[in-house]
N, CA and C atoms as a LAMMPS dump frame, in Angstrom:
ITEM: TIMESTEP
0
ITEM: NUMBER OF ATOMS
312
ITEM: BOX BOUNDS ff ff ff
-5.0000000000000000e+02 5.0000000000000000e+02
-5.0000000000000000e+02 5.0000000000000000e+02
-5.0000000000000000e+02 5.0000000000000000e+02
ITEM: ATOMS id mol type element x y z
1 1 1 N -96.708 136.769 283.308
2 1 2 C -96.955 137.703 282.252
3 1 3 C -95.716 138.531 281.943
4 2 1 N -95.046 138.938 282.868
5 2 2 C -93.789 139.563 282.602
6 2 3 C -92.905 138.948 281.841
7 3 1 N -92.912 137.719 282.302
8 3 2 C -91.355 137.027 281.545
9 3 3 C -92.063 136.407 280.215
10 4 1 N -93.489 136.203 280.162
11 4 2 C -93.744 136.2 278.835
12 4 3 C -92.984 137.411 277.784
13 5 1 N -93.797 138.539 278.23
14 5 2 C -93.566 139.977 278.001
15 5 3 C -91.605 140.14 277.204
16 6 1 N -91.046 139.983 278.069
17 6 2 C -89.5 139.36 278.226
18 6 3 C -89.443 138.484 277.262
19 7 1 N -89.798 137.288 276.71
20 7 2 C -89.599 136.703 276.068
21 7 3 C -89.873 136.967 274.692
22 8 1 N -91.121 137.815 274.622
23 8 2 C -91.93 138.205 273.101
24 8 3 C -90.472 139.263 272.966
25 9 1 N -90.26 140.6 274.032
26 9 2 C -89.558 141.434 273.434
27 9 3 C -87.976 140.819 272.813
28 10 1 N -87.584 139.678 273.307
29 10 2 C -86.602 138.828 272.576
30 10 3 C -86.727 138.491 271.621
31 11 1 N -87.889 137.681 271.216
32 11 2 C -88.011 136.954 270
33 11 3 C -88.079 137.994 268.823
34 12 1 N -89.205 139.491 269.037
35 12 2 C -89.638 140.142 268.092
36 12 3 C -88.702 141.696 268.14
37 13 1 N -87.229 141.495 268.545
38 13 2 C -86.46 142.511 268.764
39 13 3 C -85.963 142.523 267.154
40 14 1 N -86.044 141.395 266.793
41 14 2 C -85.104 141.759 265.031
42 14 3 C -86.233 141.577 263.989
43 15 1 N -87.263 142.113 264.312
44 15 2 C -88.757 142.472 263.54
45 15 3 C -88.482 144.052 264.181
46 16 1 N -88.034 144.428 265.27
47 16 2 C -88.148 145.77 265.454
48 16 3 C -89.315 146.628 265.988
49 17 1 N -89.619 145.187 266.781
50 17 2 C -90.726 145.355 267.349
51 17 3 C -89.899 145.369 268.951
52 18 1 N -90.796 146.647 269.719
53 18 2 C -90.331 146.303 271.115
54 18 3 C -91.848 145.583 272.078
55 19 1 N -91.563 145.428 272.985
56 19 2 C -92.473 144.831 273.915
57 19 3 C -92.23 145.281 275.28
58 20 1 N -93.018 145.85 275.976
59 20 2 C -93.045 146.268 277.591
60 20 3 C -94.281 146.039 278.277
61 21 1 N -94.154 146.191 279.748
62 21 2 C -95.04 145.829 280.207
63 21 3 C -95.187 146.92 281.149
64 22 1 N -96.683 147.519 281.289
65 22 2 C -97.186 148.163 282.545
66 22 3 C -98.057 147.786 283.77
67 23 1 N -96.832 148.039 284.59
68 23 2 C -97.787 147.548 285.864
69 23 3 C -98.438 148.388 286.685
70 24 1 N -99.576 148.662 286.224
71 24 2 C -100.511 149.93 287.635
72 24 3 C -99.749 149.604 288.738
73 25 1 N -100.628 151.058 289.728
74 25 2 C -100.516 151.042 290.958
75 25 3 C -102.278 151.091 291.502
76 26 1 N -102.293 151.521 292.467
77 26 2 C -103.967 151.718 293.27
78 26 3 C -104.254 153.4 292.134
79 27 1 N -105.079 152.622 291.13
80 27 2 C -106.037 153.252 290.249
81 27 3 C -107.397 154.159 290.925
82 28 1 N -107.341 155.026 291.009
83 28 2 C -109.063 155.671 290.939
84 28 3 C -109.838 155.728 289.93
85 29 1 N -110.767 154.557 290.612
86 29 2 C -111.485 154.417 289.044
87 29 3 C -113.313 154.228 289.678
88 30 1 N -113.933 154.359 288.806
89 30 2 C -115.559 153.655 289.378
90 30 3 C -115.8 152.358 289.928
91 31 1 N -115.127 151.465 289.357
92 31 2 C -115.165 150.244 289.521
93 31 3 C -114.581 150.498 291.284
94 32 1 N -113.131 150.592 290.941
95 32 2 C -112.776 150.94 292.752
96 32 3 C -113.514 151.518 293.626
97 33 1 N -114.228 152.164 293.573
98 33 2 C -115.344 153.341 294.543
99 33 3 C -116.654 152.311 294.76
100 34 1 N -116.779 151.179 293.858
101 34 2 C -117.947 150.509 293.656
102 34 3 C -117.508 149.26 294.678
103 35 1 N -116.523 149.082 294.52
104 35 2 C -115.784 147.524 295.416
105 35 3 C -116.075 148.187 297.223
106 36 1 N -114.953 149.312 296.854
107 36 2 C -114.79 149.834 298.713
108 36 3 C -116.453 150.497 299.366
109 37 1 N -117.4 150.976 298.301
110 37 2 C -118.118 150.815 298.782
111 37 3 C -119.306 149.739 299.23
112 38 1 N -118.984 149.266 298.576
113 38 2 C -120.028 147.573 299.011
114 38 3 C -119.054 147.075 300.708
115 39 1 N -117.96 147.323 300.744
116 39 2 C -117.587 147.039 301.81
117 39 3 C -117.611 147.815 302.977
118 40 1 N -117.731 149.234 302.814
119 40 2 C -118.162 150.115 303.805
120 40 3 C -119.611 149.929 304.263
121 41 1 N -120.475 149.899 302.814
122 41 2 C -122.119 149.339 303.523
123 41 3 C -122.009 148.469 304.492
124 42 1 N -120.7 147.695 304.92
125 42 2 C -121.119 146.403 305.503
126 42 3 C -120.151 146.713 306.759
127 43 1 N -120.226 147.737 306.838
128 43 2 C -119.326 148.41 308.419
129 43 3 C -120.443 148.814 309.04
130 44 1 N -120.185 148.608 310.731
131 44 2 C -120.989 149.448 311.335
132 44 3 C -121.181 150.795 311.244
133 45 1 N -122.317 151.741 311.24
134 45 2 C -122.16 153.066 311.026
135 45 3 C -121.344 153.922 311.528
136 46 1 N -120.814 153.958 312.815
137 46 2 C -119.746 154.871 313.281
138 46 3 C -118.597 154.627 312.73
139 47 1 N -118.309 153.06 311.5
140 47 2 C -117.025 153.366 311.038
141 47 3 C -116.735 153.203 309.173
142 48 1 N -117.832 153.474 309.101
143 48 2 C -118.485 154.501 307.671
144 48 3 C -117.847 154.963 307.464
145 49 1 N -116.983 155.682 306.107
146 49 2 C -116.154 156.532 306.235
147 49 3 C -116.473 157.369 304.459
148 50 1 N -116.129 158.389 304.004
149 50 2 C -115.982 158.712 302.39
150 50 3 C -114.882 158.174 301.924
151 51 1 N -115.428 157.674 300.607
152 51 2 C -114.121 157.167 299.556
153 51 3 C -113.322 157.987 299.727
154 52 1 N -113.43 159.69 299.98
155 52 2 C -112.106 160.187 299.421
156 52 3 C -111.627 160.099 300.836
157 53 1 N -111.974 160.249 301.938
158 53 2 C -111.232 159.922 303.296
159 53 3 C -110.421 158.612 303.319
160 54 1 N -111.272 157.659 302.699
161 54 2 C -110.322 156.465 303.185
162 54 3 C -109.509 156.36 301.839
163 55 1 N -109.536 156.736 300.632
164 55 2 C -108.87 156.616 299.875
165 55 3 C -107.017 157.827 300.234
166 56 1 N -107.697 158.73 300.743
167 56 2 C -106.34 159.399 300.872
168 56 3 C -105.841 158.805 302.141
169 57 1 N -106.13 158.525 303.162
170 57 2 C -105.79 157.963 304.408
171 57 3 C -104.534 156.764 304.036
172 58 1 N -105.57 155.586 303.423
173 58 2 C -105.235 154.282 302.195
174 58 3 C -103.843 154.954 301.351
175 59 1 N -103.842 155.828 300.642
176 59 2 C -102.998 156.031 299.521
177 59 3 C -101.891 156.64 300.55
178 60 1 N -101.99 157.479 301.714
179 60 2 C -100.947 158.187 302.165
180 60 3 C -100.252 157.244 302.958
181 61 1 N -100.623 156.137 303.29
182 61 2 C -99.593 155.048 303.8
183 61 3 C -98.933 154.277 303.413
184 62 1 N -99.254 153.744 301.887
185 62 2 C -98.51 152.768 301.501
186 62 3 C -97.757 153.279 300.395
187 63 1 N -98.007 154.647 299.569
188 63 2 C -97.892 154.647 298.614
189 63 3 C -96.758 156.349 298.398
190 64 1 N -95.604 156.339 298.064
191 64 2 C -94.708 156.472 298.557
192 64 3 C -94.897 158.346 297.965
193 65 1 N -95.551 158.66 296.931
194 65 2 C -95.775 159.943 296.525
195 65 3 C -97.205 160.45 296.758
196 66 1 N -98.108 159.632 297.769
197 66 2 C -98.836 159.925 298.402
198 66 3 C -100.376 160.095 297.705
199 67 1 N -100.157 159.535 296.193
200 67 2 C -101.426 159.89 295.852
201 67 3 C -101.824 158.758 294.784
202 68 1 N -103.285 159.072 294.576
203 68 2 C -103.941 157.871 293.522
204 68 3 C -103.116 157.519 292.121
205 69 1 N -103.111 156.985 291.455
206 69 2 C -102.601 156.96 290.05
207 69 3 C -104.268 157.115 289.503
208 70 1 N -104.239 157.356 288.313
209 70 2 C -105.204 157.748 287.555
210 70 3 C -104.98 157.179 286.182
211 71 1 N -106.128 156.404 285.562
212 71 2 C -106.356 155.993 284.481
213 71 3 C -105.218 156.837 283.335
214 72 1 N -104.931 158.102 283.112
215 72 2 C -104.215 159.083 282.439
216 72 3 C -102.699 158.75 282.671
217 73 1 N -102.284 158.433 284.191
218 73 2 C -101.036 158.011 284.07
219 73 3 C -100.769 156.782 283.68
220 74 1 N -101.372 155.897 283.537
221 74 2 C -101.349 154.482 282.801
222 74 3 C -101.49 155.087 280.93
223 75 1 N -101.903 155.933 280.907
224 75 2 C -102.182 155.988 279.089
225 75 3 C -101.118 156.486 278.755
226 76 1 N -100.867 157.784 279.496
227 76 2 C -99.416 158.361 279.314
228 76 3 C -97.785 157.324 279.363
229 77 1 N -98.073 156.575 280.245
230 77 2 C -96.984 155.667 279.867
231 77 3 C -96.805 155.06 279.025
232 78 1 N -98.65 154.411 278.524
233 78 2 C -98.11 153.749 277.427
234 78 3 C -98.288 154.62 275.808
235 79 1 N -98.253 155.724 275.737
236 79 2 C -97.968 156.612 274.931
237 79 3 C -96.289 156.34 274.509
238 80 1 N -96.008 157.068 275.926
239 80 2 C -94.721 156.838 275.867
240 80 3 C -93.928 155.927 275.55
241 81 1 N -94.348 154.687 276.054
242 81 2 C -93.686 153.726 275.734
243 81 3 C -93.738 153.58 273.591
244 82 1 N -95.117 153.979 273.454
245 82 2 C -95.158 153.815 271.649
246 82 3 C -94.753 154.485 271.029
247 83 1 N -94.089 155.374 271.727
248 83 2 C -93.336 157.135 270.798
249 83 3 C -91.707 156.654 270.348
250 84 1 N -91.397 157.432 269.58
251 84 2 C -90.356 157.252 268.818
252 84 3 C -89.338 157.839 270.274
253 85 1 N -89.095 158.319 270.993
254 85 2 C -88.687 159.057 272.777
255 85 3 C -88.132 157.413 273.01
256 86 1 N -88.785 156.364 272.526
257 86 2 C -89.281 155.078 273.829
258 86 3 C -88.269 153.946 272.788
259 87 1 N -87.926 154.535 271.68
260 87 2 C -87.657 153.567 270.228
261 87 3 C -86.503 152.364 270.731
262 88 1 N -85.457 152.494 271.981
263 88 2 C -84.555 151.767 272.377
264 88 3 C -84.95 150.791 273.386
265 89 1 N -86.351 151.17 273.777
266 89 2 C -86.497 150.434 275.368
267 89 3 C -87.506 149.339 274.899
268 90 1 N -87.006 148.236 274.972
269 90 2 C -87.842 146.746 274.928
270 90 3 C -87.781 146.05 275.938
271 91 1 N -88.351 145.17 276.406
272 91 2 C -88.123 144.074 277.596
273 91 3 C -88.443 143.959 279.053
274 92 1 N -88.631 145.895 279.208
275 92 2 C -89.155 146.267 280.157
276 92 3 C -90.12 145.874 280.899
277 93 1 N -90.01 145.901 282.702
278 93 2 C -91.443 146.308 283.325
279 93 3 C -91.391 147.63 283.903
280 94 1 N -92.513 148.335 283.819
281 94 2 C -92.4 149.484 284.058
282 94 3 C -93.901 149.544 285.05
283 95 1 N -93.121 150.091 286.153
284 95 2 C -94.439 150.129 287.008
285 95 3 C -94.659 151.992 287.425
286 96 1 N -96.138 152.103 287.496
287 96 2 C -97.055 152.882 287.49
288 96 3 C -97.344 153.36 288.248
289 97 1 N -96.905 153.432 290.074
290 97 2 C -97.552 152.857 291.124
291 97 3 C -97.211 153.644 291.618
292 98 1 N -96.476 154.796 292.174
293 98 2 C -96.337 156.134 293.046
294 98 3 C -95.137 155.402 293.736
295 99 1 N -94.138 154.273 293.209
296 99 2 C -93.723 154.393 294.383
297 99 3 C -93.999 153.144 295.041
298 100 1 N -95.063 152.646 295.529
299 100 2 C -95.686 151.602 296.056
300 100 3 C -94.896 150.289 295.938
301 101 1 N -94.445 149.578 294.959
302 101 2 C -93.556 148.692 295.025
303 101 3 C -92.252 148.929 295.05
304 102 1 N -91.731 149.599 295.394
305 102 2 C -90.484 149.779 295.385
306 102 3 C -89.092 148.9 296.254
307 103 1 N -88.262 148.629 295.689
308 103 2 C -87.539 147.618 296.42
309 103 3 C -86.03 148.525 297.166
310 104 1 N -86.442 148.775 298.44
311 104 2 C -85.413 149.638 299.113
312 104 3 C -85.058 149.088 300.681
């Protein structure tokens, strides 16, 4: 999908069109709370835990600014990315993620 992404922002750069791509990170969303909990039902009870326990536990280890991304920081980027601020940047991947993928 990226190098698609890469390829459209090539082809449609002299239409003046840009093209980028956003890549989440670990989203808090319903759907997520709905997954980890079907899998906690299926823990023994002493290792039961609350979404927000294991979600901050979860987020404070892998994820390098220590916290959820939220549906809002995915919109805000791609705001950004559609604002006249963004008018030079085509071709891009732009990831979302606290941090989390980072290559260091």
């Amino acid at each position: 999908n990226i190098n698609f992404a890469q390829c459209l922002a090539k082809d449609l750069a002299c239409h003046n069109i840009r093209v980028n791509t956003i890549c989440p990170g670990m989203i808090q969303t319903p759907l997520n709370r709905g997954v980890w909990q079907a899998w906690n039902d299926q823990q023994p009870p002493d290792l039961q835990r609350s979404y927000e326990d294991w979600g901050a536990e979860k987020v404070s280890k892998v994820v390098p600014l220590g916290r959820w991304q939220k549906p809002e920081d995915i919109a805000d980027m791609a705001l950004f990315l559609s604002s006249v601020r963004a008018n030079n940047v085509t071709g891009q991947t732009i990831n979302v993620d606290g941090g989390f993928v980072m290559h260091w």
